[in-house]
C-alpha positions in Angstrom: 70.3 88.7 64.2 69.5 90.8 67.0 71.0 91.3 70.5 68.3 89.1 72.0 68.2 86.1 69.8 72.2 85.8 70.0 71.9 85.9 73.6 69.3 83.4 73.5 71.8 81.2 71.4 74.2 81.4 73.4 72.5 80.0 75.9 71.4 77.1 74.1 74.8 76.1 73.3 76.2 76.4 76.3 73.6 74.2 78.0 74.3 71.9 75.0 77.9 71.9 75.9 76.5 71.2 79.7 74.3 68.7 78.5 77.1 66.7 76.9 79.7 66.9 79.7 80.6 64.1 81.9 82.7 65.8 84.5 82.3 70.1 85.3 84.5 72.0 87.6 83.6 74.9 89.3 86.7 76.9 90.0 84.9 79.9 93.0 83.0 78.9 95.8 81.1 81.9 96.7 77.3 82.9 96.2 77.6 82.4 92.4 80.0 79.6 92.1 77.7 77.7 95.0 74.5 78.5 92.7 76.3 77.5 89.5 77.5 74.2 90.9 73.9 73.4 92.7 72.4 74.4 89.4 74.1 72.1 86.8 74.3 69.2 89.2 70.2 69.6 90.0 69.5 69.5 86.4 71.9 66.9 85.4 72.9 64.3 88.1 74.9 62.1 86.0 77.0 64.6 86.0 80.2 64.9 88.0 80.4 68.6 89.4 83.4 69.5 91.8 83.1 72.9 93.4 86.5 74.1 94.2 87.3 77.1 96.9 86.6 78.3 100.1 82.7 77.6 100.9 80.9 81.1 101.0 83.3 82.7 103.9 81.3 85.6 103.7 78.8 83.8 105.8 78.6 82.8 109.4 80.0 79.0 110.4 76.3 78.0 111.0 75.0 78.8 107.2 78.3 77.2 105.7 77.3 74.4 107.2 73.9 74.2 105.9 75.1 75.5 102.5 77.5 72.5 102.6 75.3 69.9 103.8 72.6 71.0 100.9 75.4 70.9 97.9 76.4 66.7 99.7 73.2 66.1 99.7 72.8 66.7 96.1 75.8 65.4 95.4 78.6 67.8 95.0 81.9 67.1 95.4 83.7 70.0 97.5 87.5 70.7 97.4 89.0 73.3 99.7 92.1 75.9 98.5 91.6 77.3 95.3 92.5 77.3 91.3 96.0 77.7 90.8 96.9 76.2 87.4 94.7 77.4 84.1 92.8 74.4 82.4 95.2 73.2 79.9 94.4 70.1 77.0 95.1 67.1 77.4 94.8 64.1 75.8 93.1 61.3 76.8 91.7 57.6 75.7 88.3 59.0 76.6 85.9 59.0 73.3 85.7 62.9 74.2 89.3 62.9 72.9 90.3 65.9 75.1 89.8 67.1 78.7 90.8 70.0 80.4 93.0 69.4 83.8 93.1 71.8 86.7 95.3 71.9 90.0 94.7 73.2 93.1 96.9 74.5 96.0 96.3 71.6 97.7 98.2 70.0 94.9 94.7 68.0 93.8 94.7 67.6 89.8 91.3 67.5 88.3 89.9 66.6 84.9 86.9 68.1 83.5 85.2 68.5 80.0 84.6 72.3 81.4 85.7 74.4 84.3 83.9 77.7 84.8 85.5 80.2 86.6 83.5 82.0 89.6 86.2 82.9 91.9 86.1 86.9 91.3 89.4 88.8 90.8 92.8 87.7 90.6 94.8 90.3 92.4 98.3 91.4 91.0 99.6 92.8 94.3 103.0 91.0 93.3 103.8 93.1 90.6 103.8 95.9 92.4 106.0 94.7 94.9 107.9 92.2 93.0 111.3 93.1 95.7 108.9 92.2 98.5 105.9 90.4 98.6 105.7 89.2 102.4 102.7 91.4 102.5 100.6 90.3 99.8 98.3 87.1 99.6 98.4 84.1 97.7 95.8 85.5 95.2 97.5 88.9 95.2 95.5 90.9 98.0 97.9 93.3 100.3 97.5 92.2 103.8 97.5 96.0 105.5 97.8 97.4 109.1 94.0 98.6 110.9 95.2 102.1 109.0 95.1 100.4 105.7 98.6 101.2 105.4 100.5 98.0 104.2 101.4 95.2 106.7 105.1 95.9 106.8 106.9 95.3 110.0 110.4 97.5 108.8 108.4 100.7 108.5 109.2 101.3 105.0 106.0 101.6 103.3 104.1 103.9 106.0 103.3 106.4 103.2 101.4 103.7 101.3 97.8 103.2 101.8 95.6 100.6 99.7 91.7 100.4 99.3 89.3 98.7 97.2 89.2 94.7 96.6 92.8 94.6 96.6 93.1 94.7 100.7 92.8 91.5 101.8 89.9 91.2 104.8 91.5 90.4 108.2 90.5 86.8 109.4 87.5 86.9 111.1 86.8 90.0 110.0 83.7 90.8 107.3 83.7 93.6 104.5 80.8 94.9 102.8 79.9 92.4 99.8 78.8 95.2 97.7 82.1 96.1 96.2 81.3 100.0 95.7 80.3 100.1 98.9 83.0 98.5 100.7 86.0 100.3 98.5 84.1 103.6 99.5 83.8 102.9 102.7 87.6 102.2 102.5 88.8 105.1 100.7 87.5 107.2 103.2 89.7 106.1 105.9 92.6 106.3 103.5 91.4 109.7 101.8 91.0 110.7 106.3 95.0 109.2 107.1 96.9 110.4 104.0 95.4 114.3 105.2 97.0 113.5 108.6 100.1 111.9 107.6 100.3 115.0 105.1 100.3 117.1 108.0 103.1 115.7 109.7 100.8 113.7 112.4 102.2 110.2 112.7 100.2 109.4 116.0 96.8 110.0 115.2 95.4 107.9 112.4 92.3 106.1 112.8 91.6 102.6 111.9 89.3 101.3 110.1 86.2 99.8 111.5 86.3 95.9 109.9 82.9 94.2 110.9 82.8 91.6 113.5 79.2 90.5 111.9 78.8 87.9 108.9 76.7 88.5 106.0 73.2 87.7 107.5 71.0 89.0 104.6 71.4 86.7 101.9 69.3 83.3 100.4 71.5 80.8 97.8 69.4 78.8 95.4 71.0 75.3 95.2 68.1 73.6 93.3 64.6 74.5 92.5 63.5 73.2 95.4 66.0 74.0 97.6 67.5 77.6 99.1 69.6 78.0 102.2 68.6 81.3 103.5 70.6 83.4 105.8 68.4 86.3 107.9 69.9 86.0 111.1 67.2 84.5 112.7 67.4 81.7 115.7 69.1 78.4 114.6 65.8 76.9 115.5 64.2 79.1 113.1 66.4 77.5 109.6 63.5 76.2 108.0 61.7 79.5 108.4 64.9 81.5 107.0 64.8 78.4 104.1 61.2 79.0 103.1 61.6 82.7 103.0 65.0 82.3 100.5 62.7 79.7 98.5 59.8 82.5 98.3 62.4 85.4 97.1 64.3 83.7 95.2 63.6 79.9 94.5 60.1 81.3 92.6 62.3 82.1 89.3 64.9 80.1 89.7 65.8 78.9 86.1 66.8 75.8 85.8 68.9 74.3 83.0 
């Protein structure tokens, strides 16, 4: 069997597996776990879909909103925090037998006959502070200083720069959703502040330049009739920026 056909397979089973599902999670509410969530619940409405996380905070307060009221509208049921406990079996009285039970940090415990995970990286910035983590997140990001060295008030840890997805983004603050881009754009201020640290210059490092701009390039399919495009144009201007989305992207959109 070749590469092509097993792919092809595997779809088929998994939408079988979708198919006979009474209750989905989706544990990630960014672009993809927005468009998986819109997805399954557009082409099965009997089912229960829960979209767990923070709704796409790469985006401004205005296309949240429309994101948010497109996913109600369709019926998704939205839960803030995030995945903190792995699925785990349980059983049940259900004819299904088993479901799989997930918690979140708002203490919320949810069953589902799947959970798909969409929430990017887990960070391990714990483990490499395990004598002090007051710095690092709750999903294991290091909160840093506008020099990218760590956010540590006692001065210890001045020689220690991070870059890459590990540096947690500064509220209200935007980084480059292209992750090569943004952890190169990074390590150039680091690469920049180690060579003056290096040369015994404590005074003049620079910081880096965090954008004060949302994403404002972007369209999320939520059905196939439905995309919540985000150009930046006037808020009067929404069903222009949601016929454009539906034009790029809506065209293809493949539903289940």
């Amino acid at each position: 069997m070749n590469t092509t056909q097993k792919r092809l397979d595997g779809y088929i089973h998994e939408n079988n597996r979708i198919a006979s599902a009474s209750s989905i999670v989706v544990a990630g509410a960014g672009f993809t776990g927005v468009e998986v969530a819109g997805e399954i619940k557009s082409a099965y409405p009997h089912i229960q879909v829960t979209l767990v996380g923070t709704l796409v905070q790469q985006l401004s307060p205005k296309y949240r909103d429309n994101v948010q009221l497109e996913l109600e509208k369709l019926g998704v049921i939205l839960k803030s925090g995030r995945v903190v406990q792995n699925e785990r079996d349980q059983s049940t009285a259900s004819k299904k037998g088993q479901v799989k039970v997930v918690t979140t940090t708002e203490g919320e415990t949810i069953n589902a006959d799947i959970v798909y995970y969409a929430a990017g990286f887990q960070f391990s910035g714990e483990a490499l502070f395990p004598k002090d983590s007051s710095f690092v997140t709750s999903n294991g990001q290091l909160q840093c200083r506008p020099t990218l060295q760590l956010l540590e008030k006692e001065g210890r840890y001045d020689n220690i720069f991070a870059c890459g997805d590990i540096v947690a983004i500064p509220e209200n603050k935007y980084g480059d959703v292209k992750g090569v881009v943004h952890a190169q754009a990074l390590a150039k201020t680091v690469a920049r502040n180690i060579h003056t640290l290096a040369s015994g210059n404590t005074k003049n490092l620079v910081e880096y330049p965090w954008s004060d701009t949302p994403v404002t390039a972007s369209a999320i399919v939520i059905s196939p009739d439905v995309c919540v495009g985000a150009f930046g144009l006037p808020s009067f201007m929404t069903c222009v920026e949601n016929g454009m989305g539906r034009y790029l992207k809506s065209k293809d959109f493949s539903c289940l």
